[in-house]
DRENBA-364192 format. One record per residue (C-alpha): residue in three letters; residue number from 0; x, y, z. Coordinates in steps of 0.001 Angstrom, whole numbers, plus 500000, padded with zeros to 6 digits. Layout:
<rs>
   resn   resi        X        Y        Z
    ALA    NUM        X        Y        Z
...
</rs>
This chain:
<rs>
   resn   resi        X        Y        Z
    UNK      0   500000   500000   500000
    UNK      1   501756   503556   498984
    UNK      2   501613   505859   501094
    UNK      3   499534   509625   500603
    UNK      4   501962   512322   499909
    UNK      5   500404   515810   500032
    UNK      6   500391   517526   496869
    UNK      7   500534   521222   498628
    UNK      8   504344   521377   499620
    UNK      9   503852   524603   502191
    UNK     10   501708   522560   504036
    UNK     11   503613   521085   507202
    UNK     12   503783   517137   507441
    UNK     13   502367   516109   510753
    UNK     14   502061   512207   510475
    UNK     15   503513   510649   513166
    UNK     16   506420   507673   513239
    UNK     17   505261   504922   514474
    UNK     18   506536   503584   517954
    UNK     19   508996   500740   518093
    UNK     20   507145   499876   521643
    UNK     21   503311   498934   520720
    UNK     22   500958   500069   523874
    UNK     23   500858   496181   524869
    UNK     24   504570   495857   525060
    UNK     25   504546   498949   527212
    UNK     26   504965   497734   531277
    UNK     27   503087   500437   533434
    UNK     28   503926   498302   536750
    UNK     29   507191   499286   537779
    UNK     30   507289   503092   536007
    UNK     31   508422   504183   538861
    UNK     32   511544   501873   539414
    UNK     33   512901   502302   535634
    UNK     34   511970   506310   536330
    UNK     35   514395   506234   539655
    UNK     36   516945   504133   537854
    UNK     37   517550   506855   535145
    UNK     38   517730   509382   537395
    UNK     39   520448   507103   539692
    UNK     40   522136   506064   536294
    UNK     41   522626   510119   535500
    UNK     42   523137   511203   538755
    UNK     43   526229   508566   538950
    UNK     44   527143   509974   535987
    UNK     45   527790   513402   536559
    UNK     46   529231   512148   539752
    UNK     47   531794   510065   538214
    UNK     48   532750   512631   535924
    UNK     49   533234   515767   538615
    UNK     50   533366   514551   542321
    UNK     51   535816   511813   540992
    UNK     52   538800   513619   539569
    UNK     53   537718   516698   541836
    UNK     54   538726   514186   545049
    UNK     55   541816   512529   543385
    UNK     56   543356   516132   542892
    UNK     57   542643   516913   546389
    UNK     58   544068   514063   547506
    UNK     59   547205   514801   545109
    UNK     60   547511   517919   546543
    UNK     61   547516   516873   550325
    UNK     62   550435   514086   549780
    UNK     63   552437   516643   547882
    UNK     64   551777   518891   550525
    UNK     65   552404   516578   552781
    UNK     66   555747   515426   551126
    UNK     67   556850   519208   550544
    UNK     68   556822   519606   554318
    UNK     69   558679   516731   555323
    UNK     70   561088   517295   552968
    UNK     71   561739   520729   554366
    UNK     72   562037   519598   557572
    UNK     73   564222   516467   556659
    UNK     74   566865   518928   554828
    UNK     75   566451   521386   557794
    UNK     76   567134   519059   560250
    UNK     77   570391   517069   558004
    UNK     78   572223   520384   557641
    UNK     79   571674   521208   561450
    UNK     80   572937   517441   562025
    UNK     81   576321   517938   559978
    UNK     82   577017   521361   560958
    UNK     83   577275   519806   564846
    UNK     84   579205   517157   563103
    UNK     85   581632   519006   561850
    UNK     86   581838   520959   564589
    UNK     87   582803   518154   566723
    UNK     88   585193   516759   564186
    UNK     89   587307   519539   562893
    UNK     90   590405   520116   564113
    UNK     91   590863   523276   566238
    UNK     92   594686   523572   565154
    UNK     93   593401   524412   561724
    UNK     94   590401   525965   562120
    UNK     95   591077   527762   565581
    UNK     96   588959   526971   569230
    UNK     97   586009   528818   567739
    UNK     98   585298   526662   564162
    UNK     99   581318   526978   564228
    UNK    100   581703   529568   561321
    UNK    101   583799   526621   559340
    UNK    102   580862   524099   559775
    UNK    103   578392   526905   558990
    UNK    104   580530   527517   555356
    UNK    105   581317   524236   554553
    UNK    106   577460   523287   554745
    UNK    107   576290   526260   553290
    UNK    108   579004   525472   550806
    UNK    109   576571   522981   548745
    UNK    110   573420   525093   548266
    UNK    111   575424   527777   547418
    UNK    112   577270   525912   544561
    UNK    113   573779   524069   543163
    UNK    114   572254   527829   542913
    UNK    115   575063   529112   541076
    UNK    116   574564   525932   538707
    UNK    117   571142   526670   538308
    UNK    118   571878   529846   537976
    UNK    119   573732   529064   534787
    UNK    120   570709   526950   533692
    UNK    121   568048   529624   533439
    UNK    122   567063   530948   530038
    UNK    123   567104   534106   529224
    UNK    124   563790   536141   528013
    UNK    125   563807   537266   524176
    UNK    126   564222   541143   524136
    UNK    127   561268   541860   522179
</rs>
């Protein structure tokens, strides 16, 4: 059977497609399960896709927090440890009774040589 076309082509079309669920396959019972279920299945969505990573950079942030700290206090507490070492340890015919300053330059001596290096690392801006 061929379908009616309308002749008048201004004239908007109207006819309806036809449902792939017939009114008998249709269950009415639980409506209100499938209904909650969608919303649950979005919901989790948008959950997984912004409380997820939002929580994993938090957590990112506290250990390297967390890690920045001890550091710093590890490195802090090494050069305090060698510069009573080397107080102890050097000799006072060399460095005189009073050698604290020695300790203090010879530990100092390291950063100061690694920011000079970096020093010569750095780039340079473009003079524009």
């Amino acid at each position: 059977m061929a379908r009616h076309r309308p002749t008048d082509r201004s004239a908007p079309v109207t006819a309806a497609r036809p449902s792939s669920i017939s009114a008998r396959n249709v269950d009415t019972g639980d409506w209100p399960v499938q209904a909650a279920d969608a919303i649950e299945r979005v919901v989790q969505g948008v959950r997984d896709k912004t409380t997820g990573p939002a929580i994993s950079a938090a957590r990112w942030l506290v250990a390297g927090l967390f890690l920045l700290l001890s550091g710093t206090m590890a490195a802090i507490l090494l050069a305090v440890a060698l510069v009573r070492a080397l107080d102890a340890y050097l000799p006072s015919s060399v460095f005189g009774a009073q050698h604290v300053w020695a300790a203090h330059g010879l530990v100092g001596l390291f950063p100061f040589v690694g920011g000079l290096l970096l020093l010569r690392k750095r780039s340079r801006p473009d003079d524009t």
